[in-house]
C-alpha positions as CSV (number, residue, x, y, z in Angstrom):
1,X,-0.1,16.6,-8.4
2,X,-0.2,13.7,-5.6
3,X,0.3,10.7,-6.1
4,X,-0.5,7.7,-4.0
5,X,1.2,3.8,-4.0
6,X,-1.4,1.5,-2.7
7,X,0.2,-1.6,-1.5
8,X,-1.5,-5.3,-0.2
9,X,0.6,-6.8,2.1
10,X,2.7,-9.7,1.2
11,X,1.5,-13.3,1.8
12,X,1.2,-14.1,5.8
13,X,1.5,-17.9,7.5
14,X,-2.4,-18.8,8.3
15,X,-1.3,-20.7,11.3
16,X,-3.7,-20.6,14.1
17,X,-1.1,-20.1,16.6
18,X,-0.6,-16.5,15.7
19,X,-2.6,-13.9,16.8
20,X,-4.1,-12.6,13.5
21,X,-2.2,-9.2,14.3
22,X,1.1,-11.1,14.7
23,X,1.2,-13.4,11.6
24,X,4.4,-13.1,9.6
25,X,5.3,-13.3,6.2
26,X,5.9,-16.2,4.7
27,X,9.4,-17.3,3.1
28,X,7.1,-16.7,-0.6
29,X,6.0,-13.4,1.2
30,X,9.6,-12.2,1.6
31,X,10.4,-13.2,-1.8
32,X,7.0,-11.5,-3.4
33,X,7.9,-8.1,-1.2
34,X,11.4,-8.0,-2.9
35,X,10.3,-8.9,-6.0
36,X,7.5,-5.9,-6.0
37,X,10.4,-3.7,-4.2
38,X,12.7,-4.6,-7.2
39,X,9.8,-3.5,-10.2
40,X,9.1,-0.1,-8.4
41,X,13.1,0.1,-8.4
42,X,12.9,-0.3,-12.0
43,X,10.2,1.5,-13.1
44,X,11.7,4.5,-10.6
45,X,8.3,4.3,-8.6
46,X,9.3,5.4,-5.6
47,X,7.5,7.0,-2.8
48,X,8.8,9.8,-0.7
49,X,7.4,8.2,2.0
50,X,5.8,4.8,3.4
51,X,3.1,4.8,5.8
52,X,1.5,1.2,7.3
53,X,-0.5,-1.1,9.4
54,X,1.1,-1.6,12.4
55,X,-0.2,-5.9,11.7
56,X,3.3,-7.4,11.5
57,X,2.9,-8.6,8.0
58,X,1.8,-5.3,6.6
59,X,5.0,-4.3,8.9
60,X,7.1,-6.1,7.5
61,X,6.2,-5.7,3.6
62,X,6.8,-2.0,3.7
63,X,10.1,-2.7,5.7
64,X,11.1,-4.8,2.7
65,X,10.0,-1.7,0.2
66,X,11.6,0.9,2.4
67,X,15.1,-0.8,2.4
68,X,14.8,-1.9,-1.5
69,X,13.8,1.7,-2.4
70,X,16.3,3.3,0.4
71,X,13.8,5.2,2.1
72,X,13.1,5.8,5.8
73,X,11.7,3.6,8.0
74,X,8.1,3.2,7.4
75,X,5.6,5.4,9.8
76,X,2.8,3.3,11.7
77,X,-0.7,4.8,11.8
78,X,-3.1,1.9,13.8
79,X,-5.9,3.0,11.8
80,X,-4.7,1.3,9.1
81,X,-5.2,-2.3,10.5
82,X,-9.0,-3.5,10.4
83,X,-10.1,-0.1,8.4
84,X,-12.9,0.9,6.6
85,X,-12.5,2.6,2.9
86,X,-14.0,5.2,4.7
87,X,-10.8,5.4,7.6
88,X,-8.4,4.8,5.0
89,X,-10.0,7.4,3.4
90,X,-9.4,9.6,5.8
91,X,-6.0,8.7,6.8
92,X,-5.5,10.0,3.2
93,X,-7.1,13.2,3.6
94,X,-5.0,13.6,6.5
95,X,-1.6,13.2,5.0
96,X,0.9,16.2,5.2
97,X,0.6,18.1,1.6
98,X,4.2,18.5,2.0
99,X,4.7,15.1,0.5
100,X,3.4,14.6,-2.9
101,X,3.6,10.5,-3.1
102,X,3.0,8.3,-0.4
103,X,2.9,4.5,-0.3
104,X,0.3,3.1,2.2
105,X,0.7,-0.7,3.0
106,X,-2.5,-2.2,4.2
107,X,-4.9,-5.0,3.9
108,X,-7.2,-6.4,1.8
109,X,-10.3,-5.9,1.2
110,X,-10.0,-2.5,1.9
111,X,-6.9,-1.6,-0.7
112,X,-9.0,-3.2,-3.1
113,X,-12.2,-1.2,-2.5
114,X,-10.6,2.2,-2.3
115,X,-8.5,1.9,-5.4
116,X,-11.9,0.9,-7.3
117,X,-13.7,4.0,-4.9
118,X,-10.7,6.2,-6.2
119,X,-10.2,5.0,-9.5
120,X,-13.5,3.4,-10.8
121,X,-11.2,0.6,-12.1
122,X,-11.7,-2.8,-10.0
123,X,-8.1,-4.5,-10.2
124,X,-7.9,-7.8,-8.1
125,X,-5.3,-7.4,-5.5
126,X,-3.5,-10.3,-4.5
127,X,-1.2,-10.4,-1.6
128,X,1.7,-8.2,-2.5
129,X,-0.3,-5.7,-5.6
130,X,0.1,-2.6,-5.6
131,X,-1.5,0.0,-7.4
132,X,-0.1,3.4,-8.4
133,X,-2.9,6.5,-8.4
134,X,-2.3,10.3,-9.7
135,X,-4.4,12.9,-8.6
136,X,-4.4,16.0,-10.5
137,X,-4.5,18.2,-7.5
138,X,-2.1,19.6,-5.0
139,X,-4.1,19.0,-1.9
140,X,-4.6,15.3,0.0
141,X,-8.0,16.7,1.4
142,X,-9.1,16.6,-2.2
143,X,-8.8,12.9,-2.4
144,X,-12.8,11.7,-3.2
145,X,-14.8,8.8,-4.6
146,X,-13.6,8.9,-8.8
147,X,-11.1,11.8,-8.4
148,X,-7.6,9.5,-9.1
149,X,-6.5,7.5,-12.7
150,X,-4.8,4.5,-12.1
151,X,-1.6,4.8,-13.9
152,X,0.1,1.5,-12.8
153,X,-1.2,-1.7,-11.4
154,X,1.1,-5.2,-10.8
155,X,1.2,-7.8,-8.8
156,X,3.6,-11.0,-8.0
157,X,0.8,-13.3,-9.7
158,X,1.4,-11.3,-13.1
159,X,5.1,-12.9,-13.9
């Protein structure tokens, strides 16, 4: 069985003197990343391995996760920033079968449309959701439109 930890990153500064690549988290971000870190702690929902959007708040959300969850430092694949559901998709499909749950930290709206591509379940996803999906199969190539249940969903804005 995989399984796969969709996360939005956490809430970024909208100050035009960024570069939209560069924004940071804001001080609520920070708190909204831990906060998340601190359920999956709880719930023992934790990934084997993080992989993210290079975009520094995306960056910086699974560096929060990866420290709260004592995991390695998250992987970069550029792909991620400014993709499709259909790149993400395939960023999937290429992830190494020897891991059986990944967290991917990316951007909205595409986290959004994949878990409702993956799922067929349309959860909002505010900055910092995450959504946990099980796929009854052993393969990441298997990963298709309806093939995944959500089994978890929260977000900061549901406490």
């Amino acid at each position: 069985m995989k399984k796969l930890l969709l996360i939005r990153h956490a809430k970024a500064v909208h100050d035009l003197s960024y570069e939209d690549f560069e924004r940071p988290l804001t001080r609520s971000g920070i708190k909204d990343a831990e906060f998340m870190a601190e359920r999956l702690l709880k719930k023992s929902i934790v990934p084997q391995l993080l992989i993210t959007s290079p975009a520094l708040r995306a960056l910086a959300t699974a560096d929060i996760f990866s420290e709260f969850l004592s995991l390695p430092k998250p992987r970069h694949d550029k792909r991620i920033y400014e993709a499709t559901r259909v790149v993400l998709l395939d960023v999937i499909n290429g992830f190494d079968n020897q891991y059986d749950f990944i967290g991917l930290a990316g951007h909205n709206p595409t986290i959004e449309q994949l878990t409702q591509y993956l799922t067929n379940e349309a959860p909002e996803f505010p900055t910092c959701a995450i959504a946990l999906i099980e796929f009854e199969f052993d393969n990441w190539l298997q990963v298709i439109a309806g093939a995944g249940t959500l089994k978890w969903y929260d977000s900061p804005k549901e406490h």
